[in-house]
N, C-alpha and C positions, 0 to 999 in steps of 0.2 A: 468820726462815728464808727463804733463798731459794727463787724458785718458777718452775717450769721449763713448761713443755707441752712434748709431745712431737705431731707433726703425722702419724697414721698410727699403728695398733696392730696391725701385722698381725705375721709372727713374728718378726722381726727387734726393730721400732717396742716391742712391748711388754715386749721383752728388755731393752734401754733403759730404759724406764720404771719398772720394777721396779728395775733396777739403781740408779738415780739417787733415786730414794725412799727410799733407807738414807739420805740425809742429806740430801735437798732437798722441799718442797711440789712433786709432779708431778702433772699433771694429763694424761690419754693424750684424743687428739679422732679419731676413726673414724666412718666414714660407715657401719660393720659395728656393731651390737652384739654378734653372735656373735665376731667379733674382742675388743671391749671385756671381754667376758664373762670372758675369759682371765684378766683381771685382779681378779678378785671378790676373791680371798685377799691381796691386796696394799695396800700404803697409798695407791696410785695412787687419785686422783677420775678418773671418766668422762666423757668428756662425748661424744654422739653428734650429730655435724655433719657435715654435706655440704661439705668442705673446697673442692671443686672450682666453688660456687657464688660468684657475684660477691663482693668484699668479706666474703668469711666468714672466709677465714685471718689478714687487717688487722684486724678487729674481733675476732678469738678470742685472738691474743697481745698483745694491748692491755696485759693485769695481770701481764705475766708478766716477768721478769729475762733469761730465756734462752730460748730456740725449739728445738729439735730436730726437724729436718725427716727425716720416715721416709716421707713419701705414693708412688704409684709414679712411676718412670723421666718416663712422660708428663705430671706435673703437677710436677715438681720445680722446673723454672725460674721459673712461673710463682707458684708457693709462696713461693719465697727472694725473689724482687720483692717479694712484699706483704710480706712480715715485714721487708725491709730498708725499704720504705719507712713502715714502722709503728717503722723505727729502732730496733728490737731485734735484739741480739746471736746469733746462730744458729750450731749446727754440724750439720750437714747428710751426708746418706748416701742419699739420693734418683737420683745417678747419671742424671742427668738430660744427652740428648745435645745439648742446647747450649752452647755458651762461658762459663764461669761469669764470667768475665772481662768478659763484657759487662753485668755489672754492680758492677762495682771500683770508678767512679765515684760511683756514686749510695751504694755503702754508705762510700766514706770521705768523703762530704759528710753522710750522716748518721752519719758517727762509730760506725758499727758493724764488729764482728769476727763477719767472715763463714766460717768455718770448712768446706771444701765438701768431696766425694769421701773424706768420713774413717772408710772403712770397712777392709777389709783388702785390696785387692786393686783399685781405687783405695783407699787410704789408707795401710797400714801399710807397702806396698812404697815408696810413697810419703816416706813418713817414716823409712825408713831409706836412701833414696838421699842425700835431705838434709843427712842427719846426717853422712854420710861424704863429700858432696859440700864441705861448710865445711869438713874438716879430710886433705883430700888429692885429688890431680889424677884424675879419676876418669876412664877411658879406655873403660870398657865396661860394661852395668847390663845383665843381664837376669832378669825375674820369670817361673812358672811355677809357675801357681794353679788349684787346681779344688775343688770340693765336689760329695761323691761318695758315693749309699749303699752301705752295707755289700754289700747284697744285691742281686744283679745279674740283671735282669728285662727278657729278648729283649723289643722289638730296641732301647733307648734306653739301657739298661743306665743311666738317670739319674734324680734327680729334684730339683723343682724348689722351692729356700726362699725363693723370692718370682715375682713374677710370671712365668708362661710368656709374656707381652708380651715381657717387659722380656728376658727371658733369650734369645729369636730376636732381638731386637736385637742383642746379643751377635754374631748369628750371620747378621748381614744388614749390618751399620754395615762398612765398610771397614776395615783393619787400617792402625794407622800407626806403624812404627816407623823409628828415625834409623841408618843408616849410613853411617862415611864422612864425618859432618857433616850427609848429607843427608838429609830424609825422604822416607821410601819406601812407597809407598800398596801395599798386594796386597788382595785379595779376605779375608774372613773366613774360617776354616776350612781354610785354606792353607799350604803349606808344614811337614807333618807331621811330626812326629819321637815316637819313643819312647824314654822316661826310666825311668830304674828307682828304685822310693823301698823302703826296707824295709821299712816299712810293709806296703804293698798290693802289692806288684810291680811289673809295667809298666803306665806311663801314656801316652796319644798324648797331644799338644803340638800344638795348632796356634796361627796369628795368630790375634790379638783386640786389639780397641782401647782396651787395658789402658792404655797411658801416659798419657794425655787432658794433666793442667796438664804434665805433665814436659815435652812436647814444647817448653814456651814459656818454661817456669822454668830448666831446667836447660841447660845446655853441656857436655853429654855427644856428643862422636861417636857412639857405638853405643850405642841402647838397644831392646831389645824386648821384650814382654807378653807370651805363651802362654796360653792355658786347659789346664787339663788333665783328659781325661775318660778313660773306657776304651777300649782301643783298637779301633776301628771304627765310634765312635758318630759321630763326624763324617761318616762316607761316608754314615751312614743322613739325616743332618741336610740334608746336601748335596744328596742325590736330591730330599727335599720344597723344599730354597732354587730350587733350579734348575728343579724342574717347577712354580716359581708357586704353593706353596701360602703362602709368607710375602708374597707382593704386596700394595702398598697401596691401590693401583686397584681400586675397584667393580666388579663385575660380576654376570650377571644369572642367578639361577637362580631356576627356577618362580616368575617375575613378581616377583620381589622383588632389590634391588640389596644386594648382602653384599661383605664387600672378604673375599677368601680369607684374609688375617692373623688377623681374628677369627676366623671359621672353624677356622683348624689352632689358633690360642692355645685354643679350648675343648675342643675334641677333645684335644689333648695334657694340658690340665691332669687329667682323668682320669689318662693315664698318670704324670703328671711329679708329682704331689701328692704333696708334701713329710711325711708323717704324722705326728702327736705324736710316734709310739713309734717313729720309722722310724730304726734306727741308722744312723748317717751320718759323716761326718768331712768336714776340711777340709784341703790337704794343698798346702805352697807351699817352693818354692827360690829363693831369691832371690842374683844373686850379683854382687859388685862389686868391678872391678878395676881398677887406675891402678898412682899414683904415688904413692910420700908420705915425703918426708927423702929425697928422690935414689934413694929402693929399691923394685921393684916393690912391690905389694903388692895381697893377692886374701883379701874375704871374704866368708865365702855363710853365710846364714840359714835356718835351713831352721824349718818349722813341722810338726807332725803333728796335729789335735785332734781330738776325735772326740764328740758327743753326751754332755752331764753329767746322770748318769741319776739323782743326787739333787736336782736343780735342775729336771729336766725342760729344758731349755734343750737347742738344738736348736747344733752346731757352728759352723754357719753363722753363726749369729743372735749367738752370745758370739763370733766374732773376725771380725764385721764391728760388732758394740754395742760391744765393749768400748773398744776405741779411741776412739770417738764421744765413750762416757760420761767417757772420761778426759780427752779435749779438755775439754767441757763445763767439769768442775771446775777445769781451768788458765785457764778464761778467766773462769769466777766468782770464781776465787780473784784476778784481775788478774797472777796469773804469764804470760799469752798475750793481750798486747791490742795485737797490730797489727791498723790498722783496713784494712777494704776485701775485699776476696776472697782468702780464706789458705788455700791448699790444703796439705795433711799436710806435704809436703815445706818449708815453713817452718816449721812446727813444728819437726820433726826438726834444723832448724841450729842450734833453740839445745840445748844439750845439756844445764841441767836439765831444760828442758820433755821431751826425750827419755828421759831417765833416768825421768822418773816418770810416761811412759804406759807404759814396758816395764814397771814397776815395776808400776804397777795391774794391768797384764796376767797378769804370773805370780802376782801375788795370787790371781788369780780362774782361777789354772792355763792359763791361756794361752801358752806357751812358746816363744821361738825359741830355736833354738839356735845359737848363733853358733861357727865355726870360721874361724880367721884363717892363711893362710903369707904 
């Protein structure tokens, strides 16, 4: 039997793990055991390590087939280095703000499939630009994605399935999207709009720096990313971005030097905690328009999902895991071995590897729905 580690058990990481355990030896590695803990009723082994310390993530997937990279935003590049230079196969959902790309070299000199951003929003949007990018001239792509509780609690009206770090990243990192041909830098939080889904109602829409590899893969004139939260919560996000409470600079209060980002990251995670039983959903429009046989042609994906109350499994966590866990088995199975830095969106062009991560997905009730004119 094949045997997998997953690098990170937090809610996302051990959604993964569990999932992959129906057919593979996994093994989950967390520097939390209260994390690990989650996994008591599962076939998953434990193992509780300090991922972040020297040579511990090169030496931990030594025994292992495949890597599954879940640790946070801040250690993710530094993760897929050791496992790629430990020459093991990885897919990855770390989201991590470096160039993955800057490591394309080193993983097709050691002959690995590096698998990056393969969650839903980097990933599945990802993997469907792809998919219709190889089989017509595509003129326009844009995604509009958010994860968002049921229950709406003044003044964030949000909360948060993995790191409050990583999530004001989101909301501090520059927005980049292509117009025209050209790329276009604005500020995060920017440029607002409101969407109506059935769902929920009305969503606001701002920039985010959603497209990350597309920017460099694809040859798309226009494409752009949106988050989508309720509407207002950006102005509130905005007020703390702009008076310094997300700044990375030290500064000095009662004799002690604290960078104000830790600061509001702790203070907020009170508010933003994502709860076991917190009903949630996840909720994305994706849509892509060109050319294809000489005739226009426009189609949009839409997604609705919402907390699996027999699984305990949180929205978030199954349609940014499941895609993951679906890569994993295309690349153990050898149906997906190009080596080097593979971000979703070559997944996506070939079209059975496409067909059967949709396919795993609505297995496991994951659903897009796709509408074509």
């Amino acid at each position: 039997m094949k045997k997998i580690v997953v690098l990170g058990s937090g809610m996302v990481g051990r959604v993964m793990a569990a999932d992959l355990s129906r057919d593979f030896e996994v093994t989950a590695v967390d520097v939390s055991r209260a994390n690990l803990d989650h996994l008591q009723k599962t076939p998953v082994k434990r193992l509780q390590a300090d991922l972040a310390a020297a040579g511990a993530v090169r030496d931990i997937v030594a025994g292992y087939d495949l890597v599954i990279g879940a640790v946070p935003g801040s250690m993710g590049f530094a993760a897929l280095a050791e496992v790629i230079a430990a020459g093991k196969d990885v897919v990855d959902i770390s989201f991590f703000p470096e160039d993955a790309f800057r490591l394309d070299d080193a993983a097709r000199k050691a002959g690995v499939t590096a698998v990056v951003d393969c969650g839903v929003a980097p990933g599945m949007s990802n993997m469907i630009l792809g998919y219709h990018a190889a089989r017509m001239t595509v003129a326009r792509f844009e995604c509009y994605v958010g994860g968002l509780p049921f229950r709406r609690e003044f003044p964030f009206e949000y909360k948060a399935p993995f790191s409050p770090a990583d999530v004001i990243e989101e909301y501090t990192r520059p927005a980049r999207y292509v117009e025209n041909g050209h790329v276009v830098v604005k500020p995060a939080l920017s440029d607002v709009e409101h969407l109506e889904f059935p769902e929920v109602g009305t969503l606001e829409a701002f920039n985010s720096d959603g497209l990350r590899t597309l920017l460099g893969t694809m040859k798309v004139p226009n494409m752009i990313e949106k988050t989508l939260r309720y509407p207002g919560h950006g102005e509130h996000i905005r007020a703390l971005r702009d008076s310094g409470f997300f700044d990375r600079e030290e500064i000095e209060v009662a004799g002690a030097r604290v960078r104000p980002l830790d600061v509001t990251s702790a203070v907020l995670f009170k508010h933003w905690r994502l709860h076991e039983d917190d009903d949630e959903f996840t909720v994305m429009r994706i849509v892509v328009a060109g050319e294809a046989d000489g005739r226009p042609k426009r189609v949009e994906y839409g997604l609705f999902d919402r907390r699996d109350r027999k699984t305990g499994y949180s929205s978030m966590a199954r349609t940014t895991g499941f895609p993951a866990t679906a890569a994993a088995r295309l690349v153990l199975a050898g149906k997906f071995a190009r080596k080097g830095i593979c971000p979703p969106e070559f997944i996506g062009a070939d079209e059975s590897s496409f067909r059967t991560v949709m396919d795993e997905l609505a297995a496991r009730n994951v659903v897009y729905h796709r509408t074509e004119e």
